[in-house]
PDB file of N, CA, C, O and CB in Angstrom:
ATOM      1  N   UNK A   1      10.729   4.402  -1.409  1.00  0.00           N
ATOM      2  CA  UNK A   1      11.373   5.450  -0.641  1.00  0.00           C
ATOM      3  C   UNK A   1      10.558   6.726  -0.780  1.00  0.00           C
ATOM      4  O   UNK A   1      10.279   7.256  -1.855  1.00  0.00           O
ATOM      5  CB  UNK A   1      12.836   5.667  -1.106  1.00  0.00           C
ATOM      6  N   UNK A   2      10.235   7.128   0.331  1.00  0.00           N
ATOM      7  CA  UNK A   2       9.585   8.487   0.206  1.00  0.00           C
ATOM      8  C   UNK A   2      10.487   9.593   0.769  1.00  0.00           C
ATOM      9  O   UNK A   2      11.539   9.390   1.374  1.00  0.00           O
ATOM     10  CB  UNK A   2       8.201   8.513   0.964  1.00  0.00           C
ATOM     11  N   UNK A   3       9.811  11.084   0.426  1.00  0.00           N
ATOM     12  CA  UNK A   3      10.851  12.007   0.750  1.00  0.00           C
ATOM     13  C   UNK A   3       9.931  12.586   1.726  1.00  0.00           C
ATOM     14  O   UNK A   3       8.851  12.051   1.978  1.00  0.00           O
ATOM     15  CB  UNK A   3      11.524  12.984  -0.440  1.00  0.00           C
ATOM     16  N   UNK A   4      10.275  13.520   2.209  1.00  0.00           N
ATOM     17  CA  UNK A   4       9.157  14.882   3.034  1.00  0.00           C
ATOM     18  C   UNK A   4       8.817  16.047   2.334  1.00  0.00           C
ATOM     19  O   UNK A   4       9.615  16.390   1.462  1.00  0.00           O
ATOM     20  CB  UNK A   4       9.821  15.646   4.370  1.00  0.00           C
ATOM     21  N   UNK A   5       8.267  16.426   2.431  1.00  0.00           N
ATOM     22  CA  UNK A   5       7.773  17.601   1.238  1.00  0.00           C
ATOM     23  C   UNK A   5       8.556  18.344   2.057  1.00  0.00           C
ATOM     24  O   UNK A   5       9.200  17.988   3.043  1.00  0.00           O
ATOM     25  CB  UNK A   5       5.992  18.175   0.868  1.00  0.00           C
ATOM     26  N   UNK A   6       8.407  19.706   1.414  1.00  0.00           N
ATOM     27  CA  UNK A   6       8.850  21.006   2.256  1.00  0.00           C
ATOM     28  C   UNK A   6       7.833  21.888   2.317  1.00  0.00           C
ATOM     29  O   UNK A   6       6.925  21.744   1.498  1.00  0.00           O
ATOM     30  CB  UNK A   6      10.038  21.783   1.702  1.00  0.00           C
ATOM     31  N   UNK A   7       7.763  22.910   3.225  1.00  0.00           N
ATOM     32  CA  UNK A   7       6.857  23.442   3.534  1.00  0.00           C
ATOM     33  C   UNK A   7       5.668  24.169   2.768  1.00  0.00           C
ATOM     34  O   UNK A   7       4.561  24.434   3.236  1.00  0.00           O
ATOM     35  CB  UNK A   7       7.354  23.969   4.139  1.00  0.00           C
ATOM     36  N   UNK A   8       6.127  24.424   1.525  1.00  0.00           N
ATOM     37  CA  UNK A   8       6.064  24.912   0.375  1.00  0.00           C
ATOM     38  C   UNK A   8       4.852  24.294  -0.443  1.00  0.00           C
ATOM     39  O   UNK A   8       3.839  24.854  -0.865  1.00  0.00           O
ATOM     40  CB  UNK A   8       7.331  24.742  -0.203  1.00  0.00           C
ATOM     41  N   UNK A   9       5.452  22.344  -0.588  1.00  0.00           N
ATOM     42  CA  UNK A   9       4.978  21.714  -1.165  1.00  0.00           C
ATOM     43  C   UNK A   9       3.656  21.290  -0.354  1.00  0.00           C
ATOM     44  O   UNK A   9       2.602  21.019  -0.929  1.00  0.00           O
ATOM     45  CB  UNK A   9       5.863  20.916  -1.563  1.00  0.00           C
ATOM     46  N   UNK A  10       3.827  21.259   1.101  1.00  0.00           N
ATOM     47  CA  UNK A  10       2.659  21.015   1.607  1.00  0.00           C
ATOM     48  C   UNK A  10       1.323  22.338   1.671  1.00  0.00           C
ATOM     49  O   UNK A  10       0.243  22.015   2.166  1.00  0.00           O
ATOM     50  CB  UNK A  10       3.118  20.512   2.951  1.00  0.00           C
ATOM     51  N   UNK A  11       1.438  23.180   1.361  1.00  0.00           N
ATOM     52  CA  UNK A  11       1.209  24.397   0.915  1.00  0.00           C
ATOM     53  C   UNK A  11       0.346  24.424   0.159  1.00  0.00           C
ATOM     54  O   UNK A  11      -0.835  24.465   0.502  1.00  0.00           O
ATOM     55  CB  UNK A  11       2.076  24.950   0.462  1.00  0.00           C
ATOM     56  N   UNK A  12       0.931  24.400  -1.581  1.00  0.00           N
ATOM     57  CA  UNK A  12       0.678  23.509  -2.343  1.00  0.00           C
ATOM     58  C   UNK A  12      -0.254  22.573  -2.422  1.00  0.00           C
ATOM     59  O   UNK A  12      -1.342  22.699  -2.982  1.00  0.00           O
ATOM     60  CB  UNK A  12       1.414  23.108  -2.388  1.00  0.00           C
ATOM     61  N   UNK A  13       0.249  21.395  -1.734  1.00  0.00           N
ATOM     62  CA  UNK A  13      -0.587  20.895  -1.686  1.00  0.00           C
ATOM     63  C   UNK A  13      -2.107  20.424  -1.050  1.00  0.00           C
ATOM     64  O   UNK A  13      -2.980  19.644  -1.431  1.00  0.00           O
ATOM     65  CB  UNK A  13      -0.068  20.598  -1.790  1.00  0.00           C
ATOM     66  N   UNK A  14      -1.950  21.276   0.060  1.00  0.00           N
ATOM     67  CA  UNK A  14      -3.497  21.558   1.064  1.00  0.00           C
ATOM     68  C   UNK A  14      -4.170  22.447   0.425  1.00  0.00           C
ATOM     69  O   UNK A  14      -5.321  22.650   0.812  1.00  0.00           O
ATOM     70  CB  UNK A  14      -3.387  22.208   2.671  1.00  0.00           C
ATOM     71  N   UNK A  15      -3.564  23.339  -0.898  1.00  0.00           N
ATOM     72  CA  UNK A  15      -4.555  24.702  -1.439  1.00  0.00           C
ATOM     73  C   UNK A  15      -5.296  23.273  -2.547  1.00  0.00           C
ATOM     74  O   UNK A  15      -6.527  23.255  -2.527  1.00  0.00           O
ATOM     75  CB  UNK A  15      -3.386  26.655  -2.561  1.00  0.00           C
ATOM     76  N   UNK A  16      -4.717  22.334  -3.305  1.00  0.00           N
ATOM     77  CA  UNK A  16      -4.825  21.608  -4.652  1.00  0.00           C
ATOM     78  C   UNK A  16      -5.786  21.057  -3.425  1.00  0.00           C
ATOM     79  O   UNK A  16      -6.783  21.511  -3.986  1.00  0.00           O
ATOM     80  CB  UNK A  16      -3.416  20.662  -5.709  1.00  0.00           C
ATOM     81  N   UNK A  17      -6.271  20.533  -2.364  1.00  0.00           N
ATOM     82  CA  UNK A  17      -7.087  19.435  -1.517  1.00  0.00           C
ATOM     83  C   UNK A  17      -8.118  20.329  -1.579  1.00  0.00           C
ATOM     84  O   UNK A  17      -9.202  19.888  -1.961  1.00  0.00           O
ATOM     85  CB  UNK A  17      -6.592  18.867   0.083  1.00  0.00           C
ATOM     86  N   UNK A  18      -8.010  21.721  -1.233  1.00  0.00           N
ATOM     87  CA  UNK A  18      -9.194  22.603  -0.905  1.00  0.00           C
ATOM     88  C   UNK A  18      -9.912  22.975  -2.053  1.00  0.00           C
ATOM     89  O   UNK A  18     -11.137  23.097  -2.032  1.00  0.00           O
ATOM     90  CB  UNK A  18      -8.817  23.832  -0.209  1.00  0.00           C
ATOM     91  N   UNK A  19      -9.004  23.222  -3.379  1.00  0.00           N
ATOM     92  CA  UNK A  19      -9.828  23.778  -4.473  1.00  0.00           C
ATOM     93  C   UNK A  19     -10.580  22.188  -5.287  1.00  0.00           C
ATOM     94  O   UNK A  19     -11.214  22.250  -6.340  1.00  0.00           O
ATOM     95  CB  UNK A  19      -8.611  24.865  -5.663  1.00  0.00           C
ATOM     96  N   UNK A  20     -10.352  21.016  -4.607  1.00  0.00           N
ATOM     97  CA  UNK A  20     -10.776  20.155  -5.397  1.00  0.00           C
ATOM     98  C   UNK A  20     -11.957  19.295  -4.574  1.00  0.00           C
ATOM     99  O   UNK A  20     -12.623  18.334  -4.959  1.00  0.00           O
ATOM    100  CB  UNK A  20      -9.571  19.385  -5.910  1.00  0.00           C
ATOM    101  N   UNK A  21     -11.962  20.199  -2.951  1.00  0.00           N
ATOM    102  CA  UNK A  21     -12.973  19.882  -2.378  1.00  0.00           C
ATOM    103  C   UNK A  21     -13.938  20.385  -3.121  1.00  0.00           C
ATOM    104  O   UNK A  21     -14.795  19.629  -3.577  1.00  0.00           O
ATOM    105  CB  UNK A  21     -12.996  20.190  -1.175  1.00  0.00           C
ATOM    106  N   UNK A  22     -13.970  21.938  -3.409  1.00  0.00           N
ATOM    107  CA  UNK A  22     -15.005  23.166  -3.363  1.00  0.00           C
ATOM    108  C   UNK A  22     -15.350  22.798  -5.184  1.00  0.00           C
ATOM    109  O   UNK A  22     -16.403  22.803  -5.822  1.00  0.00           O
ATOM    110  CB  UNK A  22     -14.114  25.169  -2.821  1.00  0.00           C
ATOM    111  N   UNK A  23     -14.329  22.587  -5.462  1.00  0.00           N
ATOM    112  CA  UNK A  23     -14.779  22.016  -6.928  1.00  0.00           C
ATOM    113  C   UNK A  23     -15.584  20.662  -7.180  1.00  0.00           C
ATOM    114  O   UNK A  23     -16.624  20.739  -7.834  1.00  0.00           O
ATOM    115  CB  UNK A  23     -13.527  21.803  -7.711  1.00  0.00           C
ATOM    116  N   UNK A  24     -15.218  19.600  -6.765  1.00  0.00           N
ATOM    117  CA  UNK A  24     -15.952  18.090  -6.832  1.00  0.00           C
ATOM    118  C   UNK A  24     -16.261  17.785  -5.452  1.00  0.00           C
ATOM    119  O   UNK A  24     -15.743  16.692  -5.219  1.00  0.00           O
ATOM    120  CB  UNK A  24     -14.974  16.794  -7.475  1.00  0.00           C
ATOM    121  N   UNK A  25     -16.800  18.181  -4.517  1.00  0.00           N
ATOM    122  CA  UNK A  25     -16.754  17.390  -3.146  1.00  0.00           C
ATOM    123  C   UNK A  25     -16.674  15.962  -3.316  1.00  0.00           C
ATOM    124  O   UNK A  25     -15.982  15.149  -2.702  1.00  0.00           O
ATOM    125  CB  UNK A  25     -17.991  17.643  -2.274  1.00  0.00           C
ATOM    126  N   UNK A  26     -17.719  15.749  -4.507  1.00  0.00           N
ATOM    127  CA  UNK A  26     -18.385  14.404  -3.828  1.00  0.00           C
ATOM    128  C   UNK A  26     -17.071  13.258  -4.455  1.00  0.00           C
ATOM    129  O   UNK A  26     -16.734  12.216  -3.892  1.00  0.00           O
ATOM    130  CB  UNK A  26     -20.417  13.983  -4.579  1.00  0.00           C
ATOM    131  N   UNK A  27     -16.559  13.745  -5.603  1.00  0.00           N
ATOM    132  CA  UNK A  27     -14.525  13.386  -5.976  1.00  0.00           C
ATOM    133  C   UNK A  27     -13.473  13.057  -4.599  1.00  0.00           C
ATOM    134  O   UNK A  27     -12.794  12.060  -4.359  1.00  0.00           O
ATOM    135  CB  UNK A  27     -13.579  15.220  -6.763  1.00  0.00           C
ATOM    136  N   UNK A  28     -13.613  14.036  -4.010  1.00  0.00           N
ATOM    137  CA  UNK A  28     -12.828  14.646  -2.599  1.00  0.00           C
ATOM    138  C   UNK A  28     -13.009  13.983  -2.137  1.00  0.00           C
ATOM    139  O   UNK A  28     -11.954  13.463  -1.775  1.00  0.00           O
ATOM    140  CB  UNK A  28     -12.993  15.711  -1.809  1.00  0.00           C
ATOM    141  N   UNK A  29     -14.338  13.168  -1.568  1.00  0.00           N
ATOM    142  CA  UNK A  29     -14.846  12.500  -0.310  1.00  0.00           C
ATOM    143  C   UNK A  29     -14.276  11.167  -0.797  1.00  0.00           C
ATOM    144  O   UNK A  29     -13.541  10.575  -0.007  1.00  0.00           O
ATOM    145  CB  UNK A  29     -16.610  12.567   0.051  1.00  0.00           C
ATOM    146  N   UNK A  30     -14.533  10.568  -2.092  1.00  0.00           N
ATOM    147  CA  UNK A  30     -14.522   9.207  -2.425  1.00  0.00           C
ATOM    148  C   UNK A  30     -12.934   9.018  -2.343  1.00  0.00           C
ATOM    149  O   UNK A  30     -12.541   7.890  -2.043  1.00  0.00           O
ATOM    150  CB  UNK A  30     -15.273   8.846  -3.917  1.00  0.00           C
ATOM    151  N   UNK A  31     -12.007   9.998  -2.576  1.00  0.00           N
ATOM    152  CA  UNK A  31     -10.269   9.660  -2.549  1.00  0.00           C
ATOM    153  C   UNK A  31     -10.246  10.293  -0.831  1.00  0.00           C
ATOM    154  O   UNK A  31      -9.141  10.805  -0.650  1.00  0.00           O
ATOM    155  CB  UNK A  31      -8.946  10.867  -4.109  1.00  0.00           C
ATOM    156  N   UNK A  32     -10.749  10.354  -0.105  1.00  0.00           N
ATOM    157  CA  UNK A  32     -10.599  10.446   1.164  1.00  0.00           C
ATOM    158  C   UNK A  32     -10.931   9.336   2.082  1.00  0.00           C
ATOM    159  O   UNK A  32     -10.364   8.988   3.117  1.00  0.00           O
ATOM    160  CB  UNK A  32     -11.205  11.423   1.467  1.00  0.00           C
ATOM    161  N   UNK A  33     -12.050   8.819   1.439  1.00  0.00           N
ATOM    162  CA  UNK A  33     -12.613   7.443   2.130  1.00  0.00           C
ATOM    163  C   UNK A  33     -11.708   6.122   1.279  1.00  0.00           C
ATOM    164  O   UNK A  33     -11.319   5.072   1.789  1.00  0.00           O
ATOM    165  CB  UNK A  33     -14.637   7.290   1.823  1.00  0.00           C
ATOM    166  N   UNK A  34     -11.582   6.458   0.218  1.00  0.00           N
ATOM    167  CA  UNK A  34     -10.674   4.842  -0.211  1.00  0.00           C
ATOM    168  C   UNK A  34      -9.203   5.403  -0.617  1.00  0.00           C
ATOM    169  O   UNK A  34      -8.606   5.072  -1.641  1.00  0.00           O
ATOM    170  CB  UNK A  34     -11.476   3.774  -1.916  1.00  0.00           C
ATOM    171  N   UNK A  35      -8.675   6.406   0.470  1.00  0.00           N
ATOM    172  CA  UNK A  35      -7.032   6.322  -0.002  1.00  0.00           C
ATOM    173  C   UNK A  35      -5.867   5.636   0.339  1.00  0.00           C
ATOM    174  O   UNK A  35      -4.838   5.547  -0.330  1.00  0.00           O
ATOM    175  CB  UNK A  35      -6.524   7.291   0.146  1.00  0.00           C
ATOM    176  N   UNK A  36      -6.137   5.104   1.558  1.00  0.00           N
ATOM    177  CA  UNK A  36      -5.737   3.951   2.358  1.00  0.00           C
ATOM    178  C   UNK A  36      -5.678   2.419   1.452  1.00  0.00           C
ATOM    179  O   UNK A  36      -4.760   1.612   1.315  1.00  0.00           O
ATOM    180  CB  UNK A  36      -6.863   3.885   3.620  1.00  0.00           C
ATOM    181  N   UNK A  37      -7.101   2.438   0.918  1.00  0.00           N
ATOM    182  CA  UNK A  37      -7.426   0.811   0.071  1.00  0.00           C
ATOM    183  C   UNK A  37      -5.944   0.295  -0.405  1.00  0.00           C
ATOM    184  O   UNK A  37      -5.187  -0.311   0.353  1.00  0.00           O
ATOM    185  CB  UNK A  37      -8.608   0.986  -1.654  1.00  0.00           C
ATOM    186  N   UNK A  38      -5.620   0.635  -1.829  1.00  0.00           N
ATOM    187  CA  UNK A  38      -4.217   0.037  -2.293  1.00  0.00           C
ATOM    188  C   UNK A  38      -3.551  -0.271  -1.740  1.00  0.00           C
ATOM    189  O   UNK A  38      -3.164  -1.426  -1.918  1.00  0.00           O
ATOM    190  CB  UNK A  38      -3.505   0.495  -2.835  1.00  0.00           C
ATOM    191  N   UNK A  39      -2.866   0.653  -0.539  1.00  0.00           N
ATOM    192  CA  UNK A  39      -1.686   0.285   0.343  1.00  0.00           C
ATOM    193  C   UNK A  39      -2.088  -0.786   1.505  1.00  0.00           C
ATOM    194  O   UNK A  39      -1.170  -1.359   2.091  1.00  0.00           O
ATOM    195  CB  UNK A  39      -1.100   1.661   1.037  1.00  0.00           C
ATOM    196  N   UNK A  40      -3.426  -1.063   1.847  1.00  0.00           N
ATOM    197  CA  UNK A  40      -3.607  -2.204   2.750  1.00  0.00           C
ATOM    198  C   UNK A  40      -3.137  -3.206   1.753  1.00  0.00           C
ATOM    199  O   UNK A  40      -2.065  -3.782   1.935  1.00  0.00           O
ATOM    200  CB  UNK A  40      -5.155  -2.453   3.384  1.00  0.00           C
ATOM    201  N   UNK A  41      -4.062  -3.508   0.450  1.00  0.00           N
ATOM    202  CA  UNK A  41      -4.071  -4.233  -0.385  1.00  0.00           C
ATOM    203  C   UNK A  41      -2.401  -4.970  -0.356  1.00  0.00           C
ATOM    204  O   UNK A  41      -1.914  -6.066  -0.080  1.00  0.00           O
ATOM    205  CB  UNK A  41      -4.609  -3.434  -1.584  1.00  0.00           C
ATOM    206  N   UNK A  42      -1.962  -3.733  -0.782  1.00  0.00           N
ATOM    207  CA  UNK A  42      -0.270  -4.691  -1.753  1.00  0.00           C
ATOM    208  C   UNK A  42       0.067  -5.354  -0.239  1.00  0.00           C
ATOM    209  O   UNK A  42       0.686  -6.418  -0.226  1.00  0.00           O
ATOM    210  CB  UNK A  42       1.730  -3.192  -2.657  1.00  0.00           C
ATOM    211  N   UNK A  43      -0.182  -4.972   0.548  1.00  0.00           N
ATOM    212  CA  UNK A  43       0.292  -5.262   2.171  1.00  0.00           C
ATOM    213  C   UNK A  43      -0.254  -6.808   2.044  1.00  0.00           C
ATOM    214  O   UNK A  43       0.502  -7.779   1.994  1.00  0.00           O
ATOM    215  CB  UNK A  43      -0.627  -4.109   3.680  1.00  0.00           C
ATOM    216  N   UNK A  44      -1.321  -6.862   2.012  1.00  0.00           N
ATOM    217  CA  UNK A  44      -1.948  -8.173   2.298  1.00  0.00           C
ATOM    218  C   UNK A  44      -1.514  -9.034   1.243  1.00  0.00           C
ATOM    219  O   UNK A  44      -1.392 -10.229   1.515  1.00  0.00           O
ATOM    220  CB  UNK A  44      -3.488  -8.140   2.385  1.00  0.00           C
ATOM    221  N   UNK A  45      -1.220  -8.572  -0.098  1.00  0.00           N
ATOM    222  CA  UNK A  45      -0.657  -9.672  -0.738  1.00  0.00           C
ATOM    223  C   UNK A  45       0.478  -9.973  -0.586  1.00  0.00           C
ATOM    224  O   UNK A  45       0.807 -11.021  -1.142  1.00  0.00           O
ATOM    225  CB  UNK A  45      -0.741  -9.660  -1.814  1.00  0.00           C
ATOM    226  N   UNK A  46       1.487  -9.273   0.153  1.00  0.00           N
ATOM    227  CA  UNK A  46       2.687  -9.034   0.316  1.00  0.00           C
ATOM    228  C   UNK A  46       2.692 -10.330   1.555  1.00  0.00           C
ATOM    229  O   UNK A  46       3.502 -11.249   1.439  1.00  0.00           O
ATOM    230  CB  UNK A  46       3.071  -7.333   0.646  1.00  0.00           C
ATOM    231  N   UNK A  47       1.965 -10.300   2.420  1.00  0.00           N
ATOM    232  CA  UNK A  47       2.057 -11.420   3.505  1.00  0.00           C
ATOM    233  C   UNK A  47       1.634 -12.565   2.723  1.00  0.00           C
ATOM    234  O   UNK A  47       2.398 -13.497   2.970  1.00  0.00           O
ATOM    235  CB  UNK A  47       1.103 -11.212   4.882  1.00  0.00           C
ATOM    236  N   UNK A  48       0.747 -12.890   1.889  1.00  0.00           N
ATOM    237  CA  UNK A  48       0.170 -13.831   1.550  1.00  0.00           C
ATOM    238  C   UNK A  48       1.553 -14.281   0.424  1.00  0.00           C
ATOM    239  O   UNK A  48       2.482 -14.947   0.882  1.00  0.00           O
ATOM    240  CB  UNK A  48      -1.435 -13.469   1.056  1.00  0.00           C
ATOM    241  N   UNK A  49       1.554 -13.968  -0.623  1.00  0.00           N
ATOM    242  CA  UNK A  49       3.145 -14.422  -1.068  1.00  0.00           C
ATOM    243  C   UNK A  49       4.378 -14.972  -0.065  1.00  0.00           C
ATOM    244  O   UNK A  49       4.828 -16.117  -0.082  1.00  0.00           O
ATOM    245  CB  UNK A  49       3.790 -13.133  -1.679  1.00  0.00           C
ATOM    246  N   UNK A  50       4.663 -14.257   0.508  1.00  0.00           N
ATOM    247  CA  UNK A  50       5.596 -14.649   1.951  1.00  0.00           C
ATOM    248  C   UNK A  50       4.850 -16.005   3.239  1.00  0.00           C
ATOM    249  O   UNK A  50       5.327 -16.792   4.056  1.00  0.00           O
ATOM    250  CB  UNK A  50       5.682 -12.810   2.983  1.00  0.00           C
ATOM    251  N   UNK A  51       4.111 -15.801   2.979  1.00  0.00           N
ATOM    252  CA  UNK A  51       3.919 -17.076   4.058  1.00  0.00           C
ATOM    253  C   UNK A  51       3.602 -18.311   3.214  1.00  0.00           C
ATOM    254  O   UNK A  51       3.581 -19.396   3.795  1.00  0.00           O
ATOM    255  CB  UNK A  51       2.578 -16.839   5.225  1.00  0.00           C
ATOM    256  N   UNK A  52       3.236 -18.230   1.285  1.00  0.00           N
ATOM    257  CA  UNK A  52       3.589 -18.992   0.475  1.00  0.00           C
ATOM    258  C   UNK A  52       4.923 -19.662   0.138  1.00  0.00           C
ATOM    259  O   UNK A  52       5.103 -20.840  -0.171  1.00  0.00           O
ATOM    260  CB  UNK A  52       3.235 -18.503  -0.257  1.00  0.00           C
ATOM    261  N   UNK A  53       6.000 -18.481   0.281  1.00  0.00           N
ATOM    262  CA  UNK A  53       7.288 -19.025   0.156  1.00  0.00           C
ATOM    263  C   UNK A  53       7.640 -19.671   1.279  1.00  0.00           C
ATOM    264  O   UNK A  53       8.502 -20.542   1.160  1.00  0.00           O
ATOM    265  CB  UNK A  53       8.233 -18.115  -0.149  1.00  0.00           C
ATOM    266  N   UNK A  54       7.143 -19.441   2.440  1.00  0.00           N
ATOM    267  CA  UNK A  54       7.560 -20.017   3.108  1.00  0.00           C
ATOM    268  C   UNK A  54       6.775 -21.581   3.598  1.00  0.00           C
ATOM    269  O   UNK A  54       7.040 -22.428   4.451  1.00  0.00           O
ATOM    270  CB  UNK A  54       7.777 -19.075   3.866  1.00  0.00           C
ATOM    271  N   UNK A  55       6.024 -21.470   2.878  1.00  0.00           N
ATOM    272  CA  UNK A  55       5.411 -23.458   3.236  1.00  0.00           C
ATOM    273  C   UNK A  55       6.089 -24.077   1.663  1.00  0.00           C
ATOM    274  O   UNK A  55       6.323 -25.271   1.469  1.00  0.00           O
ATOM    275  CB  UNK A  55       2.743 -23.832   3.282  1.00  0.00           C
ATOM    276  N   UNK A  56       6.280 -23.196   0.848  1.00  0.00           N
ATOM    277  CA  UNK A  56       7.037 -23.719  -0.128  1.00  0.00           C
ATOM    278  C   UNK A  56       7.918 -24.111  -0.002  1.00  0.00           C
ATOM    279  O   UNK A  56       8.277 -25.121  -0.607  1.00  0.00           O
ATOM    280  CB  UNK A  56       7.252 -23.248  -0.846  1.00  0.00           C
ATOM    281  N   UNK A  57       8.805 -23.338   1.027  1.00  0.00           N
ATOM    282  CA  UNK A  57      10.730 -23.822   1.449  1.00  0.00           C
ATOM    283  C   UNK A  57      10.201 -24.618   2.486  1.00  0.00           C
ATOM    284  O   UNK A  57      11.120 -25.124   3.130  1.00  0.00           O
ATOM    285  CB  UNK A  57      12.206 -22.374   2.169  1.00  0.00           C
ATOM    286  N   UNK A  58       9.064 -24.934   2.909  1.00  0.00           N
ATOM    287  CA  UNK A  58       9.503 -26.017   3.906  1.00  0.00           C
ATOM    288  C   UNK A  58       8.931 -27.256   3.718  1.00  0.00           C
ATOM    289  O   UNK A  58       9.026 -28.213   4.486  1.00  0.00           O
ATOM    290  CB  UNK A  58       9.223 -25.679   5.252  1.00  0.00           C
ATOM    291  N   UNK A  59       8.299 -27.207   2.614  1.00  0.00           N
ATOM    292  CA  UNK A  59       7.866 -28.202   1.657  1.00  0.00           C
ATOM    293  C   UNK A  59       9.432 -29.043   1.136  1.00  0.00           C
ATOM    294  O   UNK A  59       9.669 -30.202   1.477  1.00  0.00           O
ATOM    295  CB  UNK A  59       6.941 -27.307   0.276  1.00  0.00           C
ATOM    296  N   UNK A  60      10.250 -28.329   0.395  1.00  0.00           N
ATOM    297  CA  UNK A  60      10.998 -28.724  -0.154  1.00  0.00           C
ATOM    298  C   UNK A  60      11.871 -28.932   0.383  1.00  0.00           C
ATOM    299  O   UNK A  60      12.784 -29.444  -0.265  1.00  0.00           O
ATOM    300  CB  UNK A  60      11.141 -28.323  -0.867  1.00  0.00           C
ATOM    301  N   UNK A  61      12.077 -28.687   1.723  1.00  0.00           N
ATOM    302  CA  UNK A  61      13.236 -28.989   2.692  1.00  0.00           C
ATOM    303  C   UNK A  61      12.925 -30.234   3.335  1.00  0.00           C
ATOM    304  O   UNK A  61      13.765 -31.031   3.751  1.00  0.00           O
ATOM    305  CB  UNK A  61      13.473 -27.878   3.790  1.00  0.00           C
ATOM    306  N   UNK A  62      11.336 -30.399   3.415  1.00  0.00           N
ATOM    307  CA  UNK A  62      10.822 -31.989   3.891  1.00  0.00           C
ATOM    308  C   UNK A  62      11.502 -32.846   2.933  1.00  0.00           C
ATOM    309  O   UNK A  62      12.391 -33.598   3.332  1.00  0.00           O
ATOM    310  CB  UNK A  62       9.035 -32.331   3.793  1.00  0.00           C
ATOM    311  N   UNK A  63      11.183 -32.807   1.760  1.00  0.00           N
ATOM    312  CA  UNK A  63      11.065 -33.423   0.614  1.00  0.00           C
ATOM    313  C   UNK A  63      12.669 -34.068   0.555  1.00  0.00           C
ATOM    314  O   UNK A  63      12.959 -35.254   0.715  1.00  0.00           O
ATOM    315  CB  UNK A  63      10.540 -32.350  -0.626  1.00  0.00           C
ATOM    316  N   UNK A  64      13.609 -32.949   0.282  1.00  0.00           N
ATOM    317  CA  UNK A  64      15.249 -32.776   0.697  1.00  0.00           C
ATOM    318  C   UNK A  64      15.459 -33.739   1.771  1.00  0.00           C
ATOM    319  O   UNK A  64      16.109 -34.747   1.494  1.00  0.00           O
ATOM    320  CB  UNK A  64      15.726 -31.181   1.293  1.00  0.00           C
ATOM    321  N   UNK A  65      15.107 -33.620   2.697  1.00  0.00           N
ATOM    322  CA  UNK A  65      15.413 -34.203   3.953  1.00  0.00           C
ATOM    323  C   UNK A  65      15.231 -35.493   4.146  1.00  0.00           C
ATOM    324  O   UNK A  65      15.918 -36.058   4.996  1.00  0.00           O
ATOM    325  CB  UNK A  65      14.806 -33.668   4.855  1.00  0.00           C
ATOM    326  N   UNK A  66      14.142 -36.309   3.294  1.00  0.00           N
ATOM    327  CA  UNK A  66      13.249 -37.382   3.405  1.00  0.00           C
ATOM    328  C   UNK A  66      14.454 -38.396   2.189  1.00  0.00           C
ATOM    329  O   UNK A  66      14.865 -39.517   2.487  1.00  0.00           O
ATOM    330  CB  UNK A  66      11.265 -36.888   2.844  1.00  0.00           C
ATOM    331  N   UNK A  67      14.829 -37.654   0.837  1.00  0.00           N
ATOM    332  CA  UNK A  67      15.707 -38.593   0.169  1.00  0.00           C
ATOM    333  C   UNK A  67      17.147 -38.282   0.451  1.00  0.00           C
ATOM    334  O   UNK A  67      18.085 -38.602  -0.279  1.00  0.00           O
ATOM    335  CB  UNK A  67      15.461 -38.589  -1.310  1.00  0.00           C
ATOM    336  N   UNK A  68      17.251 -37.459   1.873  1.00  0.00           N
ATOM    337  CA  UNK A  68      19.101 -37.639   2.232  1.00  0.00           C
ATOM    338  C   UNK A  68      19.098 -38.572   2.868  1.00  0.00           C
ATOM    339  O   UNK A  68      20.156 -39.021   3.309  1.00  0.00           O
ATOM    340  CB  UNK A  68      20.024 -36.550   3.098  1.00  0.00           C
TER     341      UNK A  68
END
């Protein structure tokens, strides 16, 4: 669950983006180019588990089905 910042916090937080450009760019650039990564990631394992459970339940529903 996420919230929305308030105006404040986004504030905040675009001054903390700017002073950590002007401080590390080359920091800045690398969490700008891979900040996305993780959240594809859990995504893709998230389908890959789920389309596991699901040849799993239909594995076992063959299986079920075959000694009723």
């Amino acid at each position: 669950m996420s919230m929305a910042l308030s105006t404040e916090e986004q504030r905040i937080l675009a001054e903390i983006e700017t002073r950590l450009a002007e401080d590390d760019p080359r920091l800045a650039r690398r969490l700008i180019t891979h900040g996305g990564t993780p959240r594809r990631r859990v995504r893709l394992i998230a389908a890959v588990v789920i389309a596991a459970l699901g040849v799993i339940t239909a594995l076992v529903s063959a299986i079920l089905a075959a000694f009723s």
